[in-house]
TIVEXLO-808458 format. One line per 10 residues: number of its first residue (from 1); their letters; for each residue x, y, z of N, C-alpha, C. Coordinates in steps of 0.02 Angstrom, whole numbers. Atoms other than C-alpha are relative to their C-alpha. Example, Ala and Ser with C-alpha at 12.3 -4.5 7.8 and 13.67 -1.06 7.14 Angstrom:
# residues 2
1> as> 45:-59:0:615:-225:390:45:60:0  -42:-59:-3:684:-53:357:-39:55:37
***
This chain:
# residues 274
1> xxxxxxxxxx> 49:-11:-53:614:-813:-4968:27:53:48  -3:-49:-51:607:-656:-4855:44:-27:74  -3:43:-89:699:-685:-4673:9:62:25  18:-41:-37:634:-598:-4522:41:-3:77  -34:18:-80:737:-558:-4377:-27:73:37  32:-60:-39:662:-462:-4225:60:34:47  -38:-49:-60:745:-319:-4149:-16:21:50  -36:2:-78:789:-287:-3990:-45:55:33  67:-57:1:657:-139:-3979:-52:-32:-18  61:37:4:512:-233:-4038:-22:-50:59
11> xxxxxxxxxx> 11:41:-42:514:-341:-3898:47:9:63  -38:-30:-40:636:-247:-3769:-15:-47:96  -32:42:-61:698:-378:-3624:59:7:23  -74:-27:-52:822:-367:-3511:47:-65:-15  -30:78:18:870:-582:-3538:15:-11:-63  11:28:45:949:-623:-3673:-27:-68:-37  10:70:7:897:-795:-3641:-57:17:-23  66:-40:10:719:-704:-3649:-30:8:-77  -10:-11:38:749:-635:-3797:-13:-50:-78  2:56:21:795:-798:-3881:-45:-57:-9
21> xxxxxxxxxx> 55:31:-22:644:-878:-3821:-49:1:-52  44:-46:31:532:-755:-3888:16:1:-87  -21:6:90:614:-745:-4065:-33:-79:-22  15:75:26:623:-939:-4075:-84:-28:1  47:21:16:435:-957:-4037:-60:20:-47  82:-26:60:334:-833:-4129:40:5:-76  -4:10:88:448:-895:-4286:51:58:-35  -54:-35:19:587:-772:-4332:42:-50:-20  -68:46:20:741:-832:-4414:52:29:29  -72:-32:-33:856:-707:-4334:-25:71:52
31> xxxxxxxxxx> -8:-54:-43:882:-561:-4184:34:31:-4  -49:-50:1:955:-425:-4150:-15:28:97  -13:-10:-71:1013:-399:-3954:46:66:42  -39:-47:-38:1076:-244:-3851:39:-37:35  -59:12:-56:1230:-271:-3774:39:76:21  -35:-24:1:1323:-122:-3802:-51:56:46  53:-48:-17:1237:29:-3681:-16:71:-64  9:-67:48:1171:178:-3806:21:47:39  -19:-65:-52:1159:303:-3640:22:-6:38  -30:-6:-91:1245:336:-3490:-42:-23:28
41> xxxxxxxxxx> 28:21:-40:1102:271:-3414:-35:-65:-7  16:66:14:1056:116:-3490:46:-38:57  -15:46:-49:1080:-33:-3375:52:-25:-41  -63:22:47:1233:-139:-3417:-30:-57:-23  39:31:26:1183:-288:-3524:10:-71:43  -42:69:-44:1223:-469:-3417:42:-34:-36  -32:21:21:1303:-538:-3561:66:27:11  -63:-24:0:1452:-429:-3530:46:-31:72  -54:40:-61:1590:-525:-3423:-23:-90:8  18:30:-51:1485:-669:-3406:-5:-54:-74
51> xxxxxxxxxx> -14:41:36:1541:-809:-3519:-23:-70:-8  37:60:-5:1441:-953:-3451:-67:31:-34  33:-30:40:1293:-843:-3521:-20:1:-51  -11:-21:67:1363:-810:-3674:-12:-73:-29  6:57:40:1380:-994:-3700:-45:-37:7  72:5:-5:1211:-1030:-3656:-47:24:-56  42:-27:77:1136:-920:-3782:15:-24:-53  -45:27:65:1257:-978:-3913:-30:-67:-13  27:68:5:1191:-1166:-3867:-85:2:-43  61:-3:16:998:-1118:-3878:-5:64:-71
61> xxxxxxxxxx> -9:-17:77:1041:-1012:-4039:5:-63:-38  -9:62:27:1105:-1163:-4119:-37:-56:-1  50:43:21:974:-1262:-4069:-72:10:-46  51:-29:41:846:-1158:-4119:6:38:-67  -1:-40:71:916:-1106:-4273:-24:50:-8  7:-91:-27:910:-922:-4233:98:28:-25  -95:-51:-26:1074:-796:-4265:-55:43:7  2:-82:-28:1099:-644:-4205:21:66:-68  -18:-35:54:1108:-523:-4341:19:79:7  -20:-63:18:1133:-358:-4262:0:1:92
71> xxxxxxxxxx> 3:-16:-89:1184:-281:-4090:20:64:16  -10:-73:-32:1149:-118:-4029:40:8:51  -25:-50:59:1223:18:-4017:39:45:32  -32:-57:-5:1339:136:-4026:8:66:1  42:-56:23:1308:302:-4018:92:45:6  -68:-41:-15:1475:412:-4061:-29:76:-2  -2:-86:-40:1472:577:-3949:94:19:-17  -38:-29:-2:1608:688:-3954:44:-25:54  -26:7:-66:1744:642:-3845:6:-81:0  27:73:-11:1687:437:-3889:86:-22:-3
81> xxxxxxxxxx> -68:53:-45:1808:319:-3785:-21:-77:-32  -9:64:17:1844:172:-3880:17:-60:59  -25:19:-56:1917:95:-3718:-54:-57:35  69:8:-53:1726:73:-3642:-15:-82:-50  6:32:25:1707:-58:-3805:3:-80:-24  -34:87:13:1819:-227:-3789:-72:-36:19  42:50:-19:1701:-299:-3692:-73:-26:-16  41:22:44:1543:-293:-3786:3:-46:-58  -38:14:65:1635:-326:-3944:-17:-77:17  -23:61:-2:1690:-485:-3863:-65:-34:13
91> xxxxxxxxxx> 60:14:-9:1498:-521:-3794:-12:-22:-82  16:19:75:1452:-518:-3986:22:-47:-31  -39:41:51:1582:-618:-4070:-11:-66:51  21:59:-32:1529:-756:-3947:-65:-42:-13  45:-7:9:1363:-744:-3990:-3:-10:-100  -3:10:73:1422:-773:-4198:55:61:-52  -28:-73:28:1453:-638:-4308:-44:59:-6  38:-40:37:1329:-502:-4309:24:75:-6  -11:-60:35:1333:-340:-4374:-10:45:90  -7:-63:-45:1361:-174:-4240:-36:36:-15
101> xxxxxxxxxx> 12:-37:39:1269:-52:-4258:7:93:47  -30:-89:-17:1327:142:-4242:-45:63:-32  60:-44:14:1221:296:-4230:58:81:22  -46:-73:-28:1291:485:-4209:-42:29:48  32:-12:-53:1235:607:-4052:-50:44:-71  42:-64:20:1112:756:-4089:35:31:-42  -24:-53:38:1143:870:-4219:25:50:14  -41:-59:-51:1272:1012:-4177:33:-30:72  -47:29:-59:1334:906:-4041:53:-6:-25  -56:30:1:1471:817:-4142:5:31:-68
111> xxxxxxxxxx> -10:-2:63:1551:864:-4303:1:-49:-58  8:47:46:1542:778:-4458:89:-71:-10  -59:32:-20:1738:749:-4446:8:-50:14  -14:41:-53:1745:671:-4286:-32:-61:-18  51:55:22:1594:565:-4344:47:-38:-33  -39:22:38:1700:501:-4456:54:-23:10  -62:18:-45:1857:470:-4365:-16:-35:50  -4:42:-56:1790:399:-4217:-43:-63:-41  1:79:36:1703:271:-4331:32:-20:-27  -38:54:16:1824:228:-4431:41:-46:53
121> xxxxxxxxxx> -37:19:-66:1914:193:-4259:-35:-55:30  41:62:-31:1766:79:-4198:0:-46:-65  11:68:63:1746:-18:-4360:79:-42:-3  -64:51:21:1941:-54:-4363:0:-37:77  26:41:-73:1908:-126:-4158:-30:-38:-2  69:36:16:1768:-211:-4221:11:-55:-43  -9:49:45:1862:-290:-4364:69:-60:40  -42:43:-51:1986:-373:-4236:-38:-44:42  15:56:-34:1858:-465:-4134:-60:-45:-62  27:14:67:1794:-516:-4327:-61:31:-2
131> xxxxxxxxxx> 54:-36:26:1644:-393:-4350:3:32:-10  -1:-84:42:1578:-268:-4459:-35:55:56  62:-10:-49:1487:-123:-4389:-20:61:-62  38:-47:56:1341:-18:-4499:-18:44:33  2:-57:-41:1309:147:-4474:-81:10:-27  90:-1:-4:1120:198:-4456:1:73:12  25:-68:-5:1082:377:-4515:-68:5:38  60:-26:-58:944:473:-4389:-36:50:-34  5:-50:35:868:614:-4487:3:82:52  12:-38:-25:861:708:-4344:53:11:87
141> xxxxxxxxxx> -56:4:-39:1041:679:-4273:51:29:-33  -67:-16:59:1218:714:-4350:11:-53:-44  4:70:33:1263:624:-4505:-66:-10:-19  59:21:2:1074:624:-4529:-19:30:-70  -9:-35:64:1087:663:-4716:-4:-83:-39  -19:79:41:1096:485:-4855:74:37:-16  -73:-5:20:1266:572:-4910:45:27:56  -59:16:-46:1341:607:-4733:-2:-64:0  -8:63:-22:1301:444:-4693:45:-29:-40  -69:57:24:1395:371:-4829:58:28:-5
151> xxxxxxxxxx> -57:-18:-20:1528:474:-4811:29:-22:66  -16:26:-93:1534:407:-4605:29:-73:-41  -18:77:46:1521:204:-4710:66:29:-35  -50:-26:3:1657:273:-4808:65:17:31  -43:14:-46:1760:299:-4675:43:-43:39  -7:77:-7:1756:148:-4618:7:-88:-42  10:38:61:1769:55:-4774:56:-56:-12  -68:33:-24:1953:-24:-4753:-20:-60:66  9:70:-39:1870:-130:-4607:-75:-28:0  76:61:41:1687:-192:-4696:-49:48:30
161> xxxxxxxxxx> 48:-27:-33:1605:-56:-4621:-66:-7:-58  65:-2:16:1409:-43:-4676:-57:62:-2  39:-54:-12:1260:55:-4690:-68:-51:27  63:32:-19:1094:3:-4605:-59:51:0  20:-81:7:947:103:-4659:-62:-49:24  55:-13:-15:764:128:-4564:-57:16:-30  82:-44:38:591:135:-4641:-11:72:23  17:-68:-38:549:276:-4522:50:89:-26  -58:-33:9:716:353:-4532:16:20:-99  -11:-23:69:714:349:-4740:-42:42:-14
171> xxxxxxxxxx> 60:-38:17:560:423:-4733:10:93:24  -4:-89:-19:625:588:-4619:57:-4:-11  -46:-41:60:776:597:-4728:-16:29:-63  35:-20:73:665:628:-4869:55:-39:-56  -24:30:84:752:482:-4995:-45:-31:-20  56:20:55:675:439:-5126:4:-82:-13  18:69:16:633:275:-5185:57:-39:-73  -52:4:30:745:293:-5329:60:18:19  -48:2:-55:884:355:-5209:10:-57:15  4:60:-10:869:202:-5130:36:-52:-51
181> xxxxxxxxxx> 1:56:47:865:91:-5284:104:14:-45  -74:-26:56:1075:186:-5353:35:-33:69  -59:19:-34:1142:131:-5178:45:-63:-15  -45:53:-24:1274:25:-5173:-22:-69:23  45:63:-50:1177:-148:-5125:52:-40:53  -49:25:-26:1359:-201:-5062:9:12:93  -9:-27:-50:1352:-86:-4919:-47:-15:68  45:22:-18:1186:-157:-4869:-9:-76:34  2:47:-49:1177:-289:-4725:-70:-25:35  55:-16:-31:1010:-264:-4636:-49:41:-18
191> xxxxxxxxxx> 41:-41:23:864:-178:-4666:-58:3:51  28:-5:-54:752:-114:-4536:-97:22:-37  78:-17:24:556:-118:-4567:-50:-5:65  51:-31:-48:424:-29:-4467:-48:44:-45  65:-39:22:268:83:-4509:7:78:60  -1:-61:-37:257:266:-4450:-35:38:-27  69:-60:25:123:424:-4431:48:42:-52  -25:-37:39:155:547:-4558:75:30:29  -73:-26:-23:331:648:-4531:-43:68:22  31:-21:-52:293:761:-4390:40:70:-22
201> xxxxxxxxxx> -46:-54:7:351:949:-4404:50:49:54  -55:-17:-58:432:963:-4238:46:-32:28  -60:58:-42:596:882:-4145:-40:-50:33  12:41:-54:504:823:-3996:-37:-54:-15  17:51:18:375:712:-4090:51:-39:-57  -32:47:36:507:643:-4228:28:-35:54  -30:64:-47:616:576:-4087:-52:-48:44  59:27:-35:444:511:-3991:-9:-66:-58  3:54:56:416:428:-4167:60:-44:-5  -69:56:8:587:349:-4183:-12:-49:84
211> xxxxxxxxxx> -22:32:-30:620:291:-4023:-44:-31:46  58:9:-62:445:260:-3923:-62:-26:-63  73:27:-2:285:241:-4030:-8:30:-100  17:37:71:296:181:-4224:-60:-61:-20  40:44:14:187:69:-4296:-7:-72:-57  2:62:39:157:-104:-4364:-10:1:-90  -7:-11:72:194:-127:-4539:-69:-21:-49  63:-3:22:56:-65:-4651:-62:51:9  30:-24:-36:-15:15:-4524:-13:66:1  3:-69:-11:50:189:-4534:-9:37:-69
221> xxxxxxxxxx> -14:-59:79:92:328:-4685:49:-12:-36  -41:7:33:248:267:-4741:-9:-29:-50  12:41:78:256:214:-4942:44:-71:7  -41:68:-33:327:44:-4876:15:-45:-67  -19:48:86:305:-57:-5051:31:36:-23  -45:-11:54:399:60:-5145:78:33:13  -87:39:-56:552:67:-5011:8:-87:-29  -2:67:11:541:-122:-5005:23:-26:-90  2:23:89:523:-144:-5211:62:33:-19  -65:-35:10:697:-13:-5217:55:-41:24
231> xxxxxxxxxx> -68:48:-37:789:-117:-5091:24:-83:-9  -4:83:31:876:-286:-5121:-37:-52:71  47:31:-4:763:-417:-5070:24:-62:36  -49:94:3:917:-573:-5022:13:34:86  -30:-36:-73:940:-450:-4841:-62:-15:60  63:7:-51:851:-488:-4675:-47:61:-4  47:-36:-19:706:-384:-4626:4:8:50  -14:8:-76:744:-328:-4453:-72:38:23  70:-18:-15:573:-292:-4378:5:60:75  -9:-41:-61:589:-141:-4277:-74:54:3
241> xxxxxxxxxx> 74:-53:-16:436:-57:-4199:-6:18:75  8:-9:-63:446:14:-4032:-62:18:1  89:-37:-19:261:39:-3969:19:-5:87  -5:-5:-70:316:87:-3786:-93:24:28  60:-11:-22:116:152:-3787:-31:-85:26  21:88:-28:74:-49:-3772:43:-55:64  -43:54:-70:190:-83:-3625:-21:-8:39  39:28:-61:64:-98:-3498:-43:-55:-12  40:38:7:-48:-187:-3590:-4:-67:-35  -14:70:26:25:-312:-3709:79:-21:-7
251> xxxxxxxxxx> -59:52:-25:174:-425:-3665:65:-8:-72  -59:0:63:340:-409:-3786:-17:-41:-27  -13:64:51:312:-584:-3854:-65:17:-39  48:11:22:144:-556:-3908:21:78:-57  -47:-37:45:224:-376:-3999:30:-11:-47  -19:36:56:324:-482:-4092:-8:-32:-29  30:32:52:202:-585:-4155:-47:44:-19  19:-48:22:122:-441:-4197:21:39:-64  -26:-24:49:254:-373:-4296:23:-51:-37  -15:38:46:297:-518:-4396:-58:-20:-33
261> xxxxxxxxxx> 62:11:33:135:-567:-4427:-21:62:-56  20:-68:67:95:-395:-4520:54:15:-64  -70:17:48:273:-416:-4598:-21:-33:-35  11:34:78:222:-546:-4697:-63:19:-17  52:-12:70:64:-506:-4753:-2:54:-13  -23:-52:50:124:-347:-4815:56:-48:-52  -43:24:35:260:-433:-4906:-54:-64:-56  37:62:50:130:-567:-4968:-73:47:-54  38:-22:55:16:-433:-5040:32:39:-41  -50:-27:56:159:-342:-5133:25:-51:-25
271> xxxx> -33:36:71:198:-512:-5217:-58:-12:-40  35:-1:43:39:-529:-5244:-31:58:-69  10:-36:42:5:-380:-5328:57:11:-57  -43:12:62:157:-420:-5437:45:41:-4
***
């Protein structure tokens, strides 16, 4: 049976208690929670330092039979200070075991190298407070290739590093479906499912599409069944759909029963159709 855990973008709260809430009532089996900041300007997350918190969530996880399956993110820039890291790390591994997940800057910002060096550097940090961390090609970042990326995984391979790949994001790497189907299934932890408009032919709307205003699965242009039918089938479904266009008008929780709800009955008419 399929299991659906909502990410941290689909339903974007500041509480993780919030968070937890929201997962546990509209029926998820698992989350995925920011702790770590992406930008310089992201707020800091509360779980960090704050250990009565941590063991709060951990309680109402456990009751509600919820994990945490993934926790944004990392984003390695040029110059990336491992230093800034303990303390997320340690947020997470409190919170279970979930997966990290690591993204590269803009394209031409960072080299492929460094990419590569400064992750293997976070994945072996990562494997000390016991977690992996997967790296999440961008198509329209560095590394934003299926064979940098696994060359970055690769890198990191000595401490369980991962790959975590994007509907959206497979779709503006241009892999194929049989691509897909030769990877490695080992490397594979998570799997991120969303719906998106066609692939756009300028910067400013692909990143608009990634990071602001995708769409509910089914919904958009992406060949979603024959991703899905390539990829192994035993891995969560992490339900990621930012629709920042619906933030005035409909309420994160109701978002996420939004996107699970269309989750499965896409998934229930690709079994039905056999």
């Amino acid at each position: 049976m399929r299991r659906f855990s909502m990410s941290y973008l689909t339903a974007p709260v500041v509480s993780p208690l919030e968070s937890i809430r929201i997962a546990s009532d509209v029926g998820y089996d698992h989350l995925g929670l920011r702790i770590h900041p992406t930008a310089a300007a992201d707020a800091p997350s509360p779980l960090l330092g704050n250990k009565a918190l941590a063991a709060e969530c951990r309680r109402r996880l456990d009751n509600s039979g919820l994990t945490v399956t993934e926790v944004e993110s990392w984003m390695i820039r040029r110059g990336f200070d491992l230093s800034h890291s303990a303390g997320a790390m340690e947020a997470a591994a409190e919170l279970g075991s979930p997966r990290l997940i690591a993204v590269a800057d803009m394209r031409g910002a960072i080299e492929q190298a460094e990419i590569e060096d400064r992750f293997a550097g976070l994945a072996e940090m990562a494997s000390g407070f016991g977690l992996g961390v997967d790296f999440e090609p961008i198509a329209h970042r560095a590394a934003g290739t299926l064979d940098e990326a696994l060359a970055v995984v690769a890198a990191g391979a000595p401490h369980g590093a991962g790959l975590i790949l994007d509907m959206l994001h497979i779709d503006r790497m241009g892999i194929s479906p049989a691509e897909l189907a030769m990877l490695d299934r080992s490397l594979l932890n998570n799997v991120h499912l969303c719906d998106a408009p066609p692939k756009p032919a300028d910067l400013e709307t692909m990143v608009r599409h990634s990071a602001f205003d995708r769409d509910l699965p089914g919904e958009g242009a992406l060949p979603l069944r024959a991703y899905l039918a390539a990829l192994p089938t035993d891995r969560p479904l992490s339900i990621e759909i930012p629709m920042l266009r619906l933030a005035n008008t409909v309420l994160p929780q109701e978002r996420a029963r939004r996107g699970l709800a269309t989750s499965k009955r896409l998934l229930a008419e690709i079994e039905a159709a056999g």
